[in-house]
N, C-alpha and C positions, 0 to 999 in steps of 0.2 A: 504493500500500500504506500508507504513511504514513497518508494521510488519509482513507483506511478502519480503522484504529488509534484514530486520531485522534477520527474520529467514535465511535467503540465507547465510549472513555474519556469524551468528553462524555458520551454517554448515561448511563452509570455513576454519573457526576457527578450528573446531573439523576434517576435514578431513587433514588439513596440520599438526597439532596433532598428527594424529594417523601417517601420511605420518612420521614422523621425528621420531617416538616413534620406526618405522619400521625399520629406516633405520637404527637407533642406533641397534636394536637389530639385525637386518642381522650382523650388521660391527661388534657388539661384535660373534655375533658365527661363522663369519668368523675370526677372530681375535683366538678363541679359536681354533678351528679348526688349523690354519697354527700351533698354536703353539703345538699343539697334534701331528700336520704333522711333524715337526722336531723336536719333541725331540724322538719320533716313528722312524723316519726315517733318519733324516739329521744330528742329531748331533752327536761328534764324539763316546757320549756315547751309540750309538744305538745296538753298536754290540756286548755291556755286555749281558747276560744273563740276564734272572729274569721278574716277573712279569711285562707285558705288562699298567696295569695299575699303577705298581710303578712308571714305566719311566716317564708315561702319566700327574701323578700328583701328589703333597703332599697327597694330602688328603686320599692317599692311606693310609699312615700313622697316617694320623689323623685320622681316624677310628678306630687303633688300641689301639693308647695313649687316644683318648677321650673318642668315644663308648665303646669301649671293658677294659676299666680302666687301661689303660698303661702296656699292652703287647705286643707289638712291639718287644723289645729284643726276645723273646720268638718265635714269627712272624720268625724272621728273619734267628735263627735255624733252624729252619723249612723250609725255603727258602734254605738254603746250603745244605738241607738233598736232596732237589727235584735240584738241578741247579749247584751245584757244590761250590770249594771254594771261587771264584768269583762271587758277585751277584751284579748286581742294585736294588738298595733297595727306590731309589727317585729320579726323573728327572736327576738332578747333584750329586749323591752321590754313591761310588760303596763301599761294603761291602766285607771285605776279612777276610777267617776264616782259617788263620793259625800261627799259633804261632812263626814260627820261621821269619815271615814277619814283626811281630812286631816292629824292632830295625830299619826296612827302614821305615817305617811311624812315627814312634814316635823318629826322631831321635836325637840327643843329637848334641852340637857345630860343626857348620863348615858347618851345613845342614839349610838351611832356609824353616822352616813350617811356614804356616799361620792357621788362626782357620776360620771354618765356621759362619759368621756374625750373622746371624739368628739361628746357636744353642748356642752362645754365648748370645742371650739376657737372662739377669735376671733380666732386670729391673732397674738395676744399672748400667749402662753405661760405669760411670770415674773408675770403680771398677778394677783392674788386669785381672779380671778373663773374662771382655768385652772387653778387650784391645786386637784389632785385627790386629793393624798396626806391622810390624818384631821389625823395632829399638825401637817403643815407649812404645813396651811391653817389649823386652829385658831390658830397659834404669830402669824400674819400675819393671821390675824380680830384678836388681841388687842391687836398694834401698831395698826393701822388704827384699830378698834373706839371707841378711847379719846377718839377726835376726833369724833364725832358722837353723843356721850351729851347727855343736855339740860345738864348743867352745862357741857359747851363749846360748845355751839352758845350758851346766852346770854351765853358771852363776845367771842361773835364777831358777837353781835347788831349791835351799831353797827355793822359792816361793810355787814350785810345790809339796814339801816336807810338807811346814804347809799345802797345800791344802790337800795333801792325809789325814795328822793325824785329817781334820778335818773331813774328810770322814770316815776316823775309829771310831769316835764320832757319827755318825748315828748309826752305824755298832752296835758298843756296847748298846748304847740307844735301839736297836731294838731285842735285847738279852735278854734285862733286863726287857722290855715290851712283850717281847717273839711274838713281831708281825712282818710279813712280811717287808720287803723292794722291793720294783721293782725296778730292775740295771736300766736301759733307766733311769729314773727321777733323780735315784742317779748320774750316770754319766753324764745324762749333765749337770748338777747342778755341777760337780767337770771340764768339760773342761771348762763351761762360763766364771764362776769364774776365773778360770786358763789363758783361752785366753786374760779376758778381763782385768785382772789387767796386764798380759803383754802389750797389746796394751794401755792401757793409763797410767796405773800407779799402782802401788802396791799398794799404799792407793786409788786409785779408782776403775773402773772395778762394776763388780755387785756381790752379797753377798746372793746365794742361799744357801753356806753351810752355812750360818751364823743364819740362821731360825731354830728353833725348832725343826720341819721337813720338811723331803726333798721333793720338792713341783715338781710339774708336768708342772710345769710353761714353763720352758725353751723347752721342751719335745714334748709341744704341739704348742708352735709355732714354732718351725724347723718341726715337722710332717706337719701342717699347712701349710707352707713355700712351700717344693715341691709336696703339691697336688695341689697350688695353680701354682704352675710354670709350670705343664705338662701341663694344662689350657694356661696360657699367651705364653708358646711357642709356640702355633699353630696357637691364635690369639694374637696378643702382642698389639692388640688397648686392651683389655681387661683390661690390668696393669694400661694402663694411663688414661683410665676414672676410673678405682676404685679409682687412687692417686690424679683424680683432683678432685671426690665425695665420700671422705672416711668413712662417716657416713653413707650415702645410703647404699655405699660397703657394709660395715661392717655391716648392718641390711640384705641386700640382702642375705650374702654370710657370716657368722660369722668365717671362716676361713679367711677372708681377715683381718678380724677385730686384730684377733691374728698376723697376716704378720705386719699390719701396727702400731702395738703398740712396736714390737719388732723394727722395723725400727725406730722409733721418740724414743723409751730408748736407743737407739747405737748413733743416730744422737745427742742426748743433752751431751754424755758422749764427743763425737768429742768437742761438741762445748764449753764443760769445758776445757778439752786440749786448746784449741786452745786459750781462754780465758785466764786458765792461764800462756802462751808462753804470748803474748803480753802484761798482767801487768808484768813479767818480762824484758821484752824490754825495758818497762818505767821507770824502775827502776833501770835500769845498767846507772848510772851515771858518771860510771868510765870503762874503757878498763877492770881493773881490776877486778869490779865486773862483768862486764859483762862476762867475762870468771870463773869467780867464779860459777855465775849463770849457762853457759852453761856447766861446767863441772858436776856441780850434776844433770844434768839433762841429759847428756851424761850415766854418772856412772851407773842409774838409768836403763838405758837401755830399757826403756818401748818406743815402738816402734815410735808413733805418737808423743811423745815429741823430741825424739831421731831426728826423721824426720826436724822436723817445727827445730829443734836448727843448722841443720846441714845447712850451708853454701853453699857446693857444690849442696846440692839440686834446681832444678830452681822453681823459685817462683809460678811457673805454677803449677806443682805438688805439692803444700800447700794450694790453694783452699778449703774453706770450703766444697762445691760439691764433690770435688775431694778424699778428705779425710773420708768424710761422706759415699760414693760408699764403698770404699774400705773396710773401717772399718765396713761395714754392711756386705760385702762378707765372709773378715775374719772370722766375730765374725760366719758366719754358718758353710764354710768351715771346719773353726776348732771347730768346737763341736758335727755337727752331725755326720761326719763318723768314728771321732775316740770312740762316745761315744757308735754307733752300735757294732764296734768292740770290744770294750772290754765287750759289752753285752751280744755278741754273744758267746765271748769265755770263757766265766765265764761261760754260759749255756753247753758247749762241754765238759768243764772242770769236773764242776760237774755232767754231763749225760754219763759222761765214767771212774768210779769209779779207774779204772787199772790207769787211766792215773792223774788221781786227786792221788793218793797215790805215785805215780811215783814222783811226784812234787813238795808234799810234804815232803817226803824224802830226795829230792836233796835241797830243800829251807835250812831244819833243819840242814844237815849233813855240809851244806858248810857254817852256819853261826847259827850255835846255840842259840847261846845269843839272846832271843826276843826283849831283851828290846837297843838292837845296833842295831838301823834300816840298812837297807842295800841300798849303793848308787846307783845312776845308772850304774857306771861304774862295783859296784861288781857282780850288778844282769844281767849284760849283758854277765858276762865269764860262765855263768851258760848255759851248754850245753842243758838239758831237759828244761830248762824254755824259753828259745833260741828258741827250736825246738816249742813249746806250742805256743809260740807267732806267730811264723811265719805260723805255721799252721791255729791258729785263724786268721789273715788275710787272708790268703785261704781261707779261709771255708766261712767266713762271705760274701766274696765280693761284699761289699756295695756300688761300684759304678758298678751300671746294666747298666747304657746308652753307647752308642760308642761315640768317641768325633771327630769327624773329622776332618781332618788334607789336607791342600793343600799342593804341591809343584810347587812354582808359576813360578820355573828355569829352573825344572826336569823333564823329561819322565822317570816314573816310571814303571819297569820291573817286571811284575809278571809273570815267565814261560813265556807262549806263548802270556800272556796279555801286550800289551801297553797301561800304561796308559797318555792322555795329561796331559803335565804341567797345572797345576790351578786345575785341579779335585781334585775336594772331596772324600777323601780316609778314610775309618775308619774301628776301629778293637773296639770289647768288651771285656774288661778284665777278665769277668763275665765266657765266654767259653773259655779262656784261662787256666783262675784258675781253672773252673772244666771238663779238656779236660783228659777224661781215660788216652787217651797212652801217655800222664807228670806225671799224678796223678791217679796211678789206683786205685779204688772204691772211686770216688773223693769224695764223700757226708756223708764217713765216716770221721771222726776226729782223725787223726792217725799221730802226733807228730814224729813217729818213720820215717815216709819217710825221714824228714829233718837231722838224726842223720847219716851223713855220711862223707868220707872224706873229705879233704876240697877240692880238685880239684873236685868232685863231688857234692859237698855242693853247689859250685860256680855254677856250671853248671847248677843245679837246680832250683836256683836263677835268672837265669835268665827270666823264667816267672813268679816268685812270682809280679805280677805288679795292686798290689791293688791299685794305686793311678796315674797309668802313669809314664812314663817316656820320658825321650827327653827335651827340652828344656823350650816345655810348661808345663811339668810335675808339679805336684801337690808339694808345697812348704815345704809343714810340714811334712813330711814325719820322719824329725826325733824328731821332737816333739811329733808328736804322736806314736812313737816306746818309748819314752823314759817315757809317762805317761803309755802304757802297761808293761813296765819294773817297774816301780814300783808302782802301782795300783795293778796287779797282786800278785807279789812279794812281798806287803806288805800284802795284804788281806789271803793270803794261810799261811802266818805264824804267823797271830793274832787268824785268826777265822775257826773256826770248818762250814760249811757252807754246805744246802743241800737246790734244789731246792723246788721250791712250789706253786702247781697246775700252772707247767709250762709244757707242751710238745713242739715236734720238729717245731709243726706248730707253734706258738710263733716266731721261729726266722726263718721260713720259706719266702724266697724272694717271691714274686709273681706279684709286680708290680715295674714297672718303671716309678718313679718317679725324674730320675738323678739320684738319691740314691735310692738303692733297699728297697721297703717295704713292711711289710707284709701285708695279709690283713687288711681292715678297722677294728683297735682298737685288732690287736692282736698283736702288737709289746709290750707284757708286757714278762717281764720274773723277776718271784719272787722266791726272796731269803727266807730261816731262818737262822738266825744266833744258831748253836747247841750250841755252846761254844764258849767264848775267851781263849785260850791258854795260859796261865801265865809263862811256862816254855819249 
């Protein structure tokens, strides 16, 4: 009897079980269901264009950045070729592909954009570049901001000056050994260096050019960096179980492992700043010293001491967290896409002999003397090296993602399209820079489109937008014009230079990664050095 009771009561067990296990699953696919129903039908984005199951789901998209190895951008082309210049590209997100719409979506003071939350993760939160609130990211553009206006960066010119001549030390070494160089490892080895003694200090920072040879270190983990981000943006639990088991990670996944060592060498470099700001503190005994102390560390200019010494800053914003974000953001920001770029264009440079003899010419004629290096300000009135540079960020356009933009005030007017305020709006630089009727045979490398007058020049310029523009716009912009002005500009007037077993596929975009990248393990592009130039 017992265990005929017994058995009764299991069943009970097991039928109210499967009863609840039921009901949850009805309520979840009715739940999916309504919400397939309105964004299908009820919401106000239903009456965009574009694929039915973009509207439907992300995952449309994550199909194309996971499975299909991050061609999305490419997708999306392809989307405006079938549905117009208007498309929905994902449940909240509409895609517009015209150039001249660019300067309403990305717009500059007076216009309030916000960023999309979730294309904003990188894992670093307190960072600038996650900061999604209007004032608290203006407040933190305005700190930042002030260190990379041209009057500071030509104070930080000699900085950037012994970095280059130490990079002509490769250059030469690799003449005299008559062995290749690959530009990627050289140049991020010369922006790390370069970023990170700005960011913390002249005598600190990191010391790739300072090795033997120029190592691959830096190279591989920003490649590292966003294969592993196109990953976490789709799933962003991803990031925080690698970060809260980073040994597993890092045996799982050895690309994390590269992420997270680069992360922990940025964060102890903070926490030397930060370290020593406060034996400082302790030792300002007097008014006097202590403005002694803040003033060579003002003079100094390196940005995170600059920061922590400055007064009007609120205490909120000097967080070890807070600082350690940001300075992990920097330190990529600024080295991987300026260092594609000047990779890319040193590979253009020398793959279109016309235009490398062109350059050379205007280099020597307007400054002969090799041994008078030339400054940034002389190498910037140089019309052909001008033109060379601006075209190399053309060509290169190393940011392939769209970055989307709300207008949380605004009904934004496209033709016949309204769009709600708070919609996610986004445009790609990527078809901007190589749209024929701006730039006709865009995929060619042809420095002469930019040599025109200047009412024309200007105009032209107006889509040159490798880095954004508008308020959220990318910060460095003229840091990283001023290391192509003389990286370039030095390197064409030292050394005789020709490519080596490199072709077009080498610097060929083809995924989307944030930053465009080539295929897996083809982003080499190698130099020889023929000669150094003595005269």
């Amino acid at each position: 009897m017992n265990s005929i009771i017994s058995t009764v009561g299991g069943n009970e067990f097991l039928f109210y079980g499967l009863y609840l296990l039921s009901f949850f699953y009805v309520g979840f696919l009715v739940f999916v269901g309504s919400l397939i129903f309105y964004r299908l039908v009820l919401s106000p984005l239903a009456k965009f264009p574009g694929p039915r199951l973009a509207a439907a789901t992300r995952l449309y998209e994550t199909y194309f950045q996971i499975i299909k190895g991050g061609t999305f951008t490419w997708h999306i082309d392809r989307l405006h070729e079938q549905y117009g210049p208007v498309v929905r590209i994902t449940p909240w997100e509409i895609h517009i592909k015209d150039p001249d719409y660019y300067g309403t979506i990305y717009a500059g003071p007076g216009k309030h954009r916000n960023k999309d939350p979730w294309f904003s993760f990188i894992s670093f939160p307190e960072s600038i570049f996650s900061t999604n609130g209007h004032e608290l990211h203006r407040a933190r553009r305005r700190i930042l901001g002030q260190f990379f206006k041209k009057n500071a960066i030509q104070e930080f010119e000699p900085v950037i000056r012994e970095n280059v001549e130490s990079l002509c030390a490769h250059f030469l070494g690799a003449a005299e050994c008559n062995r290749s160089l690959e530009l990627h490892a050289a140049f991020y080895s010369f922006t790390c260096d370069t970023i990170s003694q700005y960011a913390f200090g002249r005598h600190s920072g990191f010391r790739y050019l300072k090795e033997p040879l120029l190592l691959a270190t830096w190279k591989i983990r920003l490649t590292s960096i966003f294969e592993f981000s196109r990953v976490t943006r789709h799933f962003p639990v991803v990031s925080h179980i690698a970060h809260l088991f980073p040994t597993i990670a890092s045996w799982l996944a050895p690309q994390f492992g590269h992420v997270y060592r680069m992360e922990q060498d940025v964060k102890h470099q903070v926490e030397n700043v930060l370290h020593q700001h406060r034996r400082l503190d302790v030792k300002s005994n007097s008014k006097f010293h202590f403005m002694q102390n803040q003033s060579s560390i003002i003079t100094s200019r390196a940005i995170y001491p600059t920061i922590l010494a400055d007064k009007e800053v609120p205490q909120s914003e000097k967080s070890l967290k807070r600082l350690q974000d940001d300075a992990i953001f920097l330190m990529i920001a600024g080295t991987d896409a300026p260092s594609q770029a000047l990779a890319i264009t040193i590979f253009h440079i020398l793959n279109n002999p016309k235009v490398c003899e062109k350059l050379k010419y205007e280099l020597f004629s307007r400054k002969p003397d090799i041994k008078s290096p030339a400054t940034i300000a002389e190498l910037e009135k140089l019309p052909y090296l001008s033109s060379v540079i601006r075209e190399g960020l053309r060509i290169s356009s190393v940011v392939t993602t769209r970055l989307p933009r709300s207008a949380p005030d605004e009904i934004l007017q496209y033709h016949q399209w309204q769009i709600p305020a708070g919609t996610y709006v986004s445009m790609s630089t990527y078809f901007i820079l190589r749209d024929p009727k701006i730039f006709p045979d865009p995929t060619n490398f042809e420095p002469e489109r930019w040599l025109l007058p200047r009412e024309k020049l200007r105009e032209l310029e107006r889509y040159l937008v490798p880095a954004s523009k508008g308020t959220l716009g990318c910060l460095g912009q003229n840091m990283a014009s001023a290391w192509m002005y003389l990286v370039i500009g030095t390197l064409f007037r030292r050394f005789n230079l020709s490519l080596h077993d490199t072709t077009e596929r080498n610097v060929e975009m083809t995924r989307d990664n944030f930053i465009g990248q080539t295929d897996r393990g083809m982003n080499v592009v190698q130099v020889k050095v023929l000669e150094k130039y003595s005269h």
